[in-house]
C-alpha positions as a printed Julia matrix, in Angstrom:
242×3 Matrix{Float64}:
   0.0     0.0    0.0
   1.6     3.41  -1.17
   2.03    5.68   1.62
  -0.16    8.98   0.08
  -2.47    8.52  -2.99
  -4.34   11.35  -2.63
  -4.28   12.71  -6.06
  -5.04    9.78  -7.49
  -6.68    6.92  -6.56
  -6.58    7.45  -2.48
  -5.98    4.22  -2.11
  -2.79    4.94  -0.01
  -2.16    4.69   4.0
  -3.13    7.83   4.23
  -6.31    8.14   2.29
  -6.99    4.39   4.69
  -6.26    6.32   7.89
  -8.96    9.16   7.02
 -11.17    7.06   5.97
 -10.91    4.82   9.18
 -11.41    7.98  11.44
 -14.69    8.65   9.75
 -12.65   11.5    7.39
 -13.31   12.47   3.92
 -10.12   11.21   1.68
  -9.54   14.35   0.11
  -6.48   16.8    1.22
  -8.98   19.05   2.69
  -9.49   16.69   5.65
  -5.8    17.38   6.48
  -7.53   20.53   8.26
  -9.17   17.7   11.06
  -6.08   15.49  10.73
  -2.73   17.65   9.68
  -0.8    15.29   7.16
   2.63   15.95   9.54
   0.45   14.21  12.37
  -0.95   11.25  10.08
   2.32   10.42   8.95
   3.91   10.99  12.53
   1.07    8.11  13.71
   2.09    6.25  10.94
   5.27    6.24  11.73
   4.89    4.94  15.34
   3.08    2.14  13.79
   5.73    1.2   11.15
   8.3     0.95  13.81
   6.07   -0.86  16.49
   5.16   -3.55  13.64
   8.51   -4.04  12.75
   9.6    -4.25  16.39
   7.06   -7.18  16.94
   8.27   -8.91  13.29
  11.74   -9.03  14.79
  10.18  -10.4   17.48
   8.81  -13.52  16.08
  10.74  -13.85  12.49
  12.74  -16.98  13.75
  15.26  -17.99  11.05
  14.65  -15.31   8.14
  16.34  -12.24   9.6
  13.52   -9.5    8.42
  15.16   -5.95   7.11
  13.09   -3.37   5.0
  12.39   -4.27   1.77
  12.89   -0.76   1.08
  16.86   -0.96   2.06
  19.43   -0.76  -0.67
  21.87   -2.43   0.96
  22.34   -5.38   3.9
  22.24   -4.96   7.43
  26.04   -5.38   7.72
  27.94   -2.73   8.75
  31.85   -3.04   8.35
  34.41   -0.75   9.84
  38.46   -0.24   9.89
  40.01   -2.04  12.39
  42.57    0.96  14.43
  45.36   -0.98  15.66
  45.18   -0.77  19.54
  41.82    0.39  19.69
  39.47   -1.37  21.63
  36.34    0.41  21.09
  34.1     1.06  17.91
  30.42    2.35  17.5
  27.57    0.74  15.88
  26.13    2.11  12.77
  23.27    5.11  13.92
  19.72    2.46  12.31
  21.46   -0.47  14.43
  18.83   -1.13  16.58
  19.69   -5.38  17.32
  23.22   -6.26  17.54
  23.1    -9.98  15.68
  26.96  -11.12  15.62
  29.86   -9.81  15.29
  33.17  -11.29  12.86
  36.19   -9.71  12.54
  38.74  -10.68   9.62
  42.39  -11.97  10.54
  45.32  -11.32   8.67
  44.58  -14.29   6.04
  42.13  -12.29   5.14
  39.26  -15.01   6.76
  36.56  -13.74   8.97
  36.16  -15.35  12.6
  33.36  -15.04  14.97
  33.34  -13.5   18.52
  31.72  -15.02  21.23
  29.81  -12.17  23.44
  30.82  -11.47  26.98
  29.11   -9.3   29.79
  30.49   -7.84  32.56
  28.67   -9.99  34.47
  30.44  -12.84  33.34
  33.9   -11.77  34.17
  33.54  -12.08  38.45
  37.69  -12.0   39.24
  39.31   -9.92  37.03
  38.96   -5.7   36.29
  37.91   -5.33  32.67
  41.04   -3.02  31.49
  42.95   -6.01  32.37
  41.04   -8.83  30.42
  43.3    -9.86  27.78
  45.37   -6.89  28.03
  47.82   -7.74  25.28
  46.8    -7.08  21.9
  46.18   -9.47  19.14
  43.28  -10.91  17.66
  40.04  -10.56  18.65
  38.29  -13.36  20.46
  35.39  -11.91  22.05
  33.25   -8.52  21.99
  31.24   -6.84  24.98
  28.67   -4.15  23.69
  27.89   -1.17  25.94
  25.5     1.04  24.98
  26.29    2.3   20.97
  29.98    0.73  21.55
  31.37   -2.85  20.61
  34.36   -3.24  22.58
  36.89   -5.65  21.77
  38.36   -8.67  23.69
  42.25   -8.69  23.15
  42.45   -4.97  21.79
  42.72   -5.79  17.81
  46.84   -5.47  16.21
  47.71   -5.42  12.96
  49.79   -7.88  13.48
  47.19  -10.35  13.4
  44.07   -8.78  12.24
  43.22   -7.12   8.87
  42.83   -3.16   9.3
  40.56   -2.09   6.25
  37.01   -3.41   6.8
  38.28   -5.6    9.11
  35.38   -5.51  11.43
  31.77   -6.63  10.54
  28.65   -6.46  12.63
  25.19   -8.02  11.74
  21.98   -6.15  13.15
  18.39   -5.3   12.6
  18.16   -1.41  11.98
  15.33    1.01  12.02
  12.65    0.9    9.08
  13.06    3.61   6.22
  10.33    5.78   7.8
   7.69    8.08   5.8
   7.93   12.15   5.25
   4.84   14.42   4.68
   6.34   14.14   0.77
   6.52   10.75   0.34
   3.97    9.24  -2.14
   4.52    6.07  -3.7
   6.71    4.53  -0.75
   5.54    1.57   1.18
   6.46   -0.12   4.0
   9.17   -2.78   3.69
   7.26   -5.79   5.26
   4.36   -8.13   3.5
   2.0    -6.03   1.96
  -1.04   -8.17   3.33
  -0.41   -6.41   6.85
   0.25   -2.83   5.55
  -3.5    -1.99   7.25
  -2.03   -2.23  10.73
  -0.14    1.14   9.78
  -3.45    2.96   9.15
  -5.12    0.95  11.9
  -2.78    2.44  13.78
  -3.01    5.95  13.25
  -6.69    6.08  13.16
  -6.68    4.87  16.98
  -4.61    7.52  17.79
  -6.93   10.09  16.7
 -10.07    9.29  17.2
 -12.09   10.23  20.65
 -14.91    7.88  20.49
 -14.43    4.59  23.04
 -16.42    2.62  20.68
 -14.63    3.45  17.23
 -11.66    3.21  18.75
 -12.09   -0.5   20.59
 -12.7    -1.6   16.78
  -9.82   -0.06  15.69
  -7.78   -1.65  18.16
  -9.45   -5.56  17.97
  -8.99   -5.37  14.18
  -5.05   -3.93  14.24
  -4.85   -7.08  16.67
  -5.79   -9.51  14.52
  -4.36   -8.31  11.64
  -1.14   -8.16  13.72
  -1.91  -11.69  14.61
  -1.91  -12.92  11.44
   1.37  -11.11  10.69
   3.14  -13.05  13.31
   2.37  -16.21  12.34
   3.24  -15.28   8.91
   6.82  -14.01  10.14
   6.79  -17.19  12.49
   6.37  -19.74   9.59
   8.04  -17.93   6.63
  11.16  -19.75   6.98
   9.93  -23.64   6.02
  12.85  -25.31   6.61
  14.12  -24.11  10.1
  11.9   -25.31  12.49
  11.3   -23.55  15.84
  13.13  -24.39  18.78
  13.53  -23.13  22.26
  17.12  -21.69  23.02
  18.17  -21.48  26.87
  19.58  -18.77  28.52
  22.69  -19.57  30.22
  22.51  -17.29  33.11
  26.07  -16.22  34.74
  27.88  -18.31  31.97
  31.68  -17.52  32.24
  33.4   -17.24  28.65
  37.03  -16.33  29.92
């Protein structure tokens, strides 16, 4: 579903949202619902849907359809530098590889702090080399030895896999769509309609139908990958990796 169709055939998100809220789908509506507040609402909804897809995609990592690129981000490696920052639409840190001086690509293992219960952290594997394992705090992935170019490749040396933020909407965007199924664009408009309207009634509707189309979504996203099939990972709580 386009995002604004207005001109044409209003049979974009927008046109869907004013015509949920009981709205005539012509720009002059925008006077009871101001376009920068519609696609604001819309918004929310595009990144709350695609927070609960991540949630439940299982095997098939989900990224915009709208993305140009993958969700890989790769850095240079700074000899003796233990800290580097994820990409700004990293939202889900999924691994992390860095390359070694053969030029092949091994994976870290993640630590915490909490799994590290006799030793300070400056002092974990003080002496540089090649990475073995990475600790992320807050936008930072730090680095377990500090990384030297004696054994690790400097020039996109570093890789890290993660689920970023959706390509969101602007009060000029026309033809763009979301970048999940198309089936379940609704629950944008479904979305935004709740969020304006007053009445208890309308909106309860609203609600109970964005929940089942939401419903439907998820077990879409949970079965979409045929060939993995589900299973239940534990958590190994106060693991020790060093």
């Amino acid at each position: 579903m386009k995002f604004n169709s207005i001109t044409t055939d209003r049979l974009g998100l927008v046109e869907d949202t004013l015509y949920l809220c009981g709205l005539p789908t012509v720009s002059a509506s925008y006077s009871s619902y101001a376009l920068e507040d519609i696609t604001r609402n819309l918004n929310n909804a595009y990144v709350d849907t695609v927070s609960k897809i991540w949630n439940c995609a299982g095997g098939w990592q989900y990224d915009d359809s709208n993305a140009i690129d993958l969700p890989i981000g790769y850095t240079t490696i700074v000899h003796n530098q233990k800290d580097y920052e994820l990409p700004t639409t990293a939202q889900r840190l999924q691994r992390v590889e860095v390359k070694d001086s053969n030029g092949n690509w091994q994976l870290l293992k993640q630590i915490d702090i909490h799994d590290i219960n006799n030793e300070a952290m400056p002092e974990l594997l003080e002496t540089a080399g090649l990475p073995q394992y990475y600790d992320l705090i807050g936008r930072s992935v730090m680095l377990y030895p500090t990384p030297s170019s004696g054994y690790t490749a400097l020039a996109s040396g570093l890789a890290v896999y993660f689920d970023r933020t959706p390509t969101l909407f602007t009060t000029a965007s026309t033809t763009a769509e979301p970048g999940f199924a198309s089936p379940f664009h609704r629950i944008l408009s479904y979305g935004a309609a709740v969020d304006f309207v007053q009445d208890k009634g309308t909106q309860d509707r609203l609600v109970a139908m964005k929940a089942r189309l939401e419903n439907q979504m998820t077990a879409f996203y949970s079965h979409r990958n045929v060939e993995r099939k589900a299973n239940i990972r534990l958590n190994k709580n106060n693991r020790r990796y060093i």
